[in-house]
N, C-alpha and C positions, 0 to 999 in steps of 0.2 A: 076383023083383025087389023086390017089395015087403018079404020080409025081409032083403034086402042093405039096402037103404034106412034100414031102421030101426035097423040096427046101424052104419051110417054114423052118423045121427043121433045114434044112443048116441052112440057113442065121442066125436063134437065135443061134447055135451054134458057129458060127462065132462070132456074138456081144457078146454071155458070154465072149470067149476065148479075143475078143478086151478090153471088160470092165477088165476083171481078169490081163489080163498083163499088163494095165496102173496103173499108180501109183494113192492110193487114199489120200483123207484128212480124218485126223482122226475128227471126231466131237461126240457132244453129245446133244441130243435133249431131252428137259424133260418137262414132264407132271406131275402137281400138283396141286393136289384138298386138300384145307384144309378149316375146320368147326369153325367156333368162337359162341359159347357158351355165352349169356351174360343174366344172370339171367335164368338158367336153358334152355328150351329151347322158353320160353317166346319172347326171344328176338335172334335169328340165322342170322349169315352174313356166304353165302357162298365166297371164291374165289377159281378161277381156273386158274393157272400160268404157261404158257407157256415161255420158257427158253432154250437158245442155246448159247452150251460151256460157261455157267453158268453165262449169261447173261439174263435177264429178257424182251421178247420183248412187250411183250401183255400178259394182262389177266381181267379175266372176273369177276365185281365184283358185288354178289346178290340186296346188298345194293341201286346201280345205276341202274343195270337189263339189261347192256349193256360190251361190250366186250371195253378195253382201252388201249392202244395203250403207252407204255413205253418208243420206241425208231422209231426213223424214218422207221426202217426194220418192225416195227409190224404195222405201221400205215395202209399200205395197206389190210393186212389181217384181224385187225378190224374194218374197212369199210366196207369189204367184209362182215364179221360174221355176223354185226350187221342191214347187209342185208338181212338175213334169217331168217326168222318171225321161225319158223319148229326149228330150233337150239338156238334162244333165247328162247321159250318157255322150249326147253330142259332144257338148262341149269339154268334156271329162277327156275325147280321143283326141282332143287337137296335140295335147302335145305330142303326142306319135303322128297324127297325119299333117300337123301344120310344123310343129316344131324342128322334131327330128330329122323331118323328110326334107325342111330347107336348109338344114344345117347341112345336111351334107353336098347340097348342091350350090351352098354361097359360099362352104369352107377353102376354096384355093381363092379364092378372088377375097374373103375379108378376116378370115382365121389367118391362114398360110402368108397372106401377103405382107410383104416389108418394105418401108420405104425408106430411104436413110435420109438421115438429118443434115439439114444446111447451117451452117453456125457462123453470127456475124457479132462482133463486136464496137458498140457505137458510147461513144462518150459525150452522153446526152446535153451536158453543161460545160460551159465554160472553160478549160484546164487552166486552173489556178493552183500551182501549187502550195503545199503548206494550209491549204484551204480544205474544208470536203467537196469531193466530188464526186456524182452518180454516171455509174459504168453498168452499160446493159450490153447482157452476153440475146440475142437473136435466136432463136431456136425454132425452124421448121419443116414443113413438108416432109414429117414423119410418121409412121402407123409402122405399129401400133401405137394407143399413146403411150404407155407407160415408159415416162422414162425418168434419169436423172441428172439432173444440172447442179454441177460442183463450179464454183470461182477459188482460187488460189492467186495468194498474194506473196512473191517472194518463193512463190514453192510452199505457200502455208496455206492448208486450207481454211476461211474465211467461213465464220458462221451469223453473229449477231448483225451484221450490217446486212445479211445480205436478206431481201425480199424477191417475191415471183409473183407473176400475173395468176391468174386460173389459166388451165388448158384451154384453147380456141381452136375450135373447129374451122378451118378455113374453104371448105365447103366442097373439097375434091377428094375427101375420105383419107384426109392428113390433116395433122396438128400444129401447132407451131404455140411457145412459150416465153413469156420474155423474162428473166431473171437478172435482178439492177445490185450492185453493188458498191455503197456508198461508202466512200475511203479519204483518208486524207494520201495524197501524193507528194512523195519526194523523189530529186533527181536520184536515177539509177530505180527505180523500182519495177518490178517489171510484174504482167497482170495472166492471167490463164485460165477461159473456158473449158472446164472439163466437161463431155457428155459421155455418157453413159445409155447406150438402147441394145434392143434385141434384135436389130440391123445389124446390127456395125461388131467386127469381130473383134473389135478393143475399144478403147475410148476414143474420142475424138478430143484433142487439144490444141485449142487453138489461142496464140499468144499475142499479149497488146503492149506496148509498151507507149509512155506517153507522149508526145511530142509538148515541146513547152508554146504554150502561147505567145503571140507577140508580144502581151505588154511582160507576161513573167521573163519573156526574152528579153526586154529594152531594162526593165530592173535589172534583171542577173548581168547584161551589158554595162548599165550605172555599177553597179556597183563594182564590178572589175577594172571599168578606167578608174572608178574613185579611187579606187585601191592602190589601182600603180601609181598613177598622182599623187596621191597621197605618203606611198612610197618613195617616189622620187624628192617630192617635199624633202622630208625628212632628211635624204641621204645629200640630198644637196646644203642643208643647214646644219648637217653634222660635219658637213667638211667644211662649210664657210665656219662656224664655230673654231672647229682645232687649229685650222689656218689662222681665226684671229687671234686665239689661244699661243698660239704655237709664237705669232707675232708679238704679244707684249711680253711672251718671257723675254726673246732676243732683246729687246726694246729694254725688257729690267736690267738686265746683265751687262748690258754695253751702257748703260746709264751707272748702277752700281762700280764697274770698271773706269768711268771719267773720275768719278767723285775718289776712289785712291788712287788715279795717279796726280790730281790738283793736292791731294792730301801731303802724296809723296813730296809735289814741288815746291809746296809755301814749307816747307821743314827744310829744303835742301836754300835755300836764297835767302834766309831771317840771319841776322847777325846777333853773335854772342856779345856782351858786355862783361868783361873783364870787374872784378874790384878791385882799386886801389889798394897798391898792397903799402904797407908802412914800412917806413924807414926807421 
């Protein structure tokens, strides 16, 4: 017995040492079971997805109650599964022993739980007014995700300009959203993130109004000295004007006024000439 044993030993020894110094394939083989929830647990679909080097061959869906077969490589072994009365009924009970049974014990920490929303509003370009500009409303560290993100312009809500990111999981079981709205800006206009979630017992509204940039500041500054400048101009050559105005009438009249009274005095100083009268 004891040299059966040891030639046993050998020989596995040998095979480790044969398997360890051949070369191997790297692979990855995966198992995943996920719960779908539809109307609490009213309604439970299990699957179970069997997957190699992150390709999907076979998996088993509660809904059908049978194992299915994704790619030629899984066809044989969902034939096989769905040949074992003993392992379909297994897999048939998860949704009551897997599904239901964690629903109710993750329901106040991922059903129940709400986080409310942080809302930040950043003006991602430029502010040039008269110009377009993109305005993103911030939206996060919220759960559930469902939520909704309105922009108002003026008090109008705002549709074609406006675009959103997808939902991003920010990795502590909250969301966050970024939704941009591209506008042209003018002085006095004012801007408004509305949110809307299952946190929050109203909206959240949070208001932006622009500040002008420096150089739309140093324009809109030009252009109001030019203005008064400008205005001044004018009202200063409206008065030099009436004043010169004003001076050549006096100038006509007092000129007009020498020329008849010279008229008056060569008529008063001319001597008349008498005719000889006949005798």
């Amino acid at each position: 017995m004891c040299g059966v044993s040891v030639r046993v030993l050998s020989v596995l020894l040998t095979l480790g040492l044969c398997l360890c110094s051949s070369p191997t394939e790297d692979f990855v083989f995966q198992y995943k079971s996920q719960c779908y929830f539809r109307n609490g647990t009213e309604n439970v679909r299990s699957l179970v997805l069997y997957i190699h080097n992150q390709e999907e061959w076979t998996y088993f869906d509660s809904d059908v109650g049978l194992f299915i077969a994704k790619t030629e490589l899984g066809k044989p072994d969902a034939d096989y599964w769905n040949g074992q009365k003993d392992l379909l009924e297994k897999e048939r009970a998860v949704v009551d022993t897997v599904c239901k049974h964690n629903y109710q014990m993750d329901k106040p920490a991922a059903v129940d739980r709400k986080s409310l929303p942080n809302v930040k509003i950043v003006n991602t370009k430029t502010l040039d007014l008269e110009h377009e500009n993109l305005i993103t409303c911030f939206v996060d560290g919220f759960f559930p995700p469902m939520i909704k993100v309105t922009w108002l312009k003026n008090g109008i809500e705002e549709g074609e300009q406006v675009t959103s990111s997808e939902l991003l999981p920010d990795g502590d079981w909250a969301f966050e959203i970024h939704v941009m709205l591209e506008t042209t800006i003018k002085h006095g206009d004012t801007f408004t993130c509305r949110v809307e979630h299952s946190s929050l017992q109203q909206p959240i509204s949070v208001n932006w109004e622009p500040d002008v940039s420096e150089s739309a500041h140093n324009k809109m500054l030009t252009g109001i000295v030019g203005f008064v400048l400008g205005s001044i101009f004018i009202i200063v050559g409206l008065i030099v004007y009436l004043r010169s105005k004003k001076t050549m009438t006096r100038f006509s009249v007092v000129q007009n006024e020498n020329s008849l009274i010279g008229v008056a005095g060569r008529g008063c100083s001319g001597s008349w000439v008498l005719p000889p009268t006949s005798r």
